[in-house]
C-alpha positions as a Python dict, from the first residue, in 0.01 Angstrom:
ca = {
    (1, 'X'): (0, 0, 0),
    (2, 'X'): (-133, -333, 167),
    (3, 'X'): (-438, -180, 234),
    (4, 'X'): (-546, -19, -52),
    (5, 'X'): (-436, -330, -242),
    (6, 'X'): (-691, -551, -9),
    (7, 'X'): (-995, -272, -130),
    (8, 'X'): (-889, -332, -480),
    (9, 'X'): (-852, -745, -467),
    (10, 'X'): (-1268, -768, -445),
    (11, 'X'): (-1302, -642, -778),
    (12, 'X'): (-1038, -788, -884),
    (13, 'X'): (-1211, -1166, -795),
    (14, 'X'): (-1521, -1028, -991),
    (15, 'X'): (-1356, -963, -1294),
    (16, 'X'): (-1212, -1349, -1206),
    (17, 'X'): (-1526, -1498, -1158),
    (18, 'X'): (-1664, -1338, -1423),
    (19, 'X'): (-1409, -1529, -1669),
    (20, 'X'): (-1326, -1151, -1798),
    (21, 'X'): (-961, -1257, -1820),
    (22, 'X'): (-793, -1548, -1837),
    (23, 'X'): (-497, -1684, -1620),
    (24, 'X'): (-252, -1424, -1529),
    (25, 'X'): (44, -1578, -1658),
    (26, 'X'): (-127, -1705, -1967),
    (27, 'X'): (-253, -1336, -2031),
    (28, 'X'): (56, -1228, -2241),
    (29, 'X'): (104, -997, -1988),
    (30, 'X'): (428, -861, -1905),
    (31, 'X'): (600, -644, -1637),
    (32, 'X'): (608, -279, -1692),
    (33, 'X'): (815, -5, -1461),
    (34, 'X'): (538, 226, -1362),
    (35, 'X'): (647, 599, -1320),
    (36, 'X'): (792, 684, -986),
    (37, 'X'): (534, 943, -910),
    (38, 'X'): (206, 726, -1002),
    (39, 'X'): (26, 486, -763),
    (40, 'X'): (-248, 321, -1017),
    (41, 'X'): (-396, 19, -865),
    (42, 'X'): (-555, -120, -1213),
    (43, 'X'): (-774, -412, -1211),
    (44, 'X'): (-657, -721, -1411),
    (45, 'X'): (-912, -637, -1708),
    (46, 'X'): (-730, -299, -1740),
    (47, 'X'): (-356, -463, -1686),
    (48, 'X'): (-489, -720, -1967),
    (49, 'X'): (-619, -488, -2197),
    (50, 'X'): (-285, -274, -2165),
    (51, 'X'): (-46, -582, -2190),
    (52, 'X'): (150, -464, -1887),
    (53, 'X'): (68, -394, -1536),
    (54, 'X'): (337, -290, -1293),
    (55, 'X'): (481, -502, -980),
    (56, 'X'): (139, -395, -774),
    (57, 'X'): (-102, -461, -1068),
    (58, 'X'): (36, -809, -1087),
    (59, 'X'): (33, -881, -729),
    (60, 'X'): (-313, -785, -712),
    (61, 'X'): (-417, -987, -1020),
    (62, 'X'): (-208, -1309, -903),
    (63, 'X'): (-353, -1267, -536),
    (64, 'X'): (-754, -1226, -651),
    (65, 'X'): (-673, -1543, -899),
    (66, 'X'): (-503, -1746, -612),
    (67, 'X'): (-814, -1634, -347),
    (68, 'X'): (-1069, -1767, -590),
    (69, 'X'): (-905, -2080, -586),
    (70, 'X'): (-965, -2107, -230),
    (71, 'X'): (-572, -1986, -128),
    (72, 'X'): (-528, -1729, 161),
    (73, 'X'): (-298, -1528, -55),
    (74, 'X'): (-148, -1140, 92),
    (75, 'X'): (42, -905, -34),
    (76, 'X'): (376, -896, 99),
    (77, 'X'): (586, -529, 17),
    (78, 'X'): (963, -560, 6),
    (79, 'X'): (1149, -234, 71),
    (80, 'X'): (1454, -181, -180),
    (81, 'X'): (1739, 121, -114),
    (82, 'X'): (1947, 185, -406),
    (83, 'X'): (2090, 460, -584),
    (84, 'X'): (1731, 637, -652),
    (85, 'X'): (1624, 629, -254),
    (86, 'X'): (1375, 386, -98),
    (87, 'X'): (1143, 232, -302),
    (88, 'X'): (871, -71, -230),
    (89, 'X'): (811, -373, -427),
    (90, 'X'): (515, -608, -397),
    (91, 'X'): (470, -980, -388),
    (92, 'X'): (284, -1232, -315),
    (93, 'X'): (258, -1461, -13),
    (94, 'X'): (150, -1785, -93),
    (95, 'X'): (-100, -1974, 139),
    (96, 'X'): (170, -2225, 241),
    (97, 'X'): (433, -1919, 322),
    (98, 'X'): (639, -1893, 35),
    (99, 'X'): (708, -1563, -193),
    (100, 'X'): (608, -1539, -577),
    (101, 'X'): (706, -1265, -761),
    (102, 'X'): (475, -1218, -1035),
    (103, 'X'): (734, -900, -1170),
    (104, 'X'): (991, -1137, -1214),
    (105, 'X'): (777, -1431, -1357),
    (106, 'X'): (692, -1164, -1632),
    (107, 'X'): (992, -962, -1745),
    (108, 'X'): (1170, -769, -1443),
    (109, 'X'): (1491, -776, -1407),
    (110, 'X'): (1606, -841, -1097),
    (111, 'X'): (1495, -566, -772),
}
């Protein structure tokens, strides 16, 4: 997942440059549950467009925003076991080591 993300934050800082969208959490975007069975890595001009973008679409928006400004963002993929199995959730590691969790910033309830 962290390395298909990485391919996919390049555009994503285009799209940033570019001014194509504006700051992810002043987008009016919101967290969406993406289907078990998809694995769409969307770039922030699709996630804006739909309104939603799921935990991945956000970390890869928040991370391309945070690189532009000069941070040394990663992803950072937590693994969750419940009830449904295994499941991964992704965040973002902030240049200074901390954890932001765009998801939760915009609608999810908790992992």
């Amino acid at each position: 997942v962290c390395a298909v993300l990485e391919i996919a934050v390049d555009r994503a800082r285009r799209e940033i440059r570019q001014k194509l969208v504006p700051h992810l959490y002043q987008s009016g975007v919101k967290y969406a549950k993406q289907n078990a069975s998809a694995c769409a890595f969307r770039t922030p001009l699709d996630v804006f467009k739909r309104k939603q973008g799921d935990c991945k679409q956000l970390v890869l928006w928040r991370i391309a925003e945070l690189r532009e400004a000069g941070e040394d963002a990663k992803p950072r993929i937590m693994w969750i076991a419940d009830k449904k199995g295994l499941r991964a959730h992704a965040q973002v590691r902030r240049g200074n080591g901390t954890i932001e969790d765009p998801s939760a910033l915009l609608g999810m309830r908790a992992p």
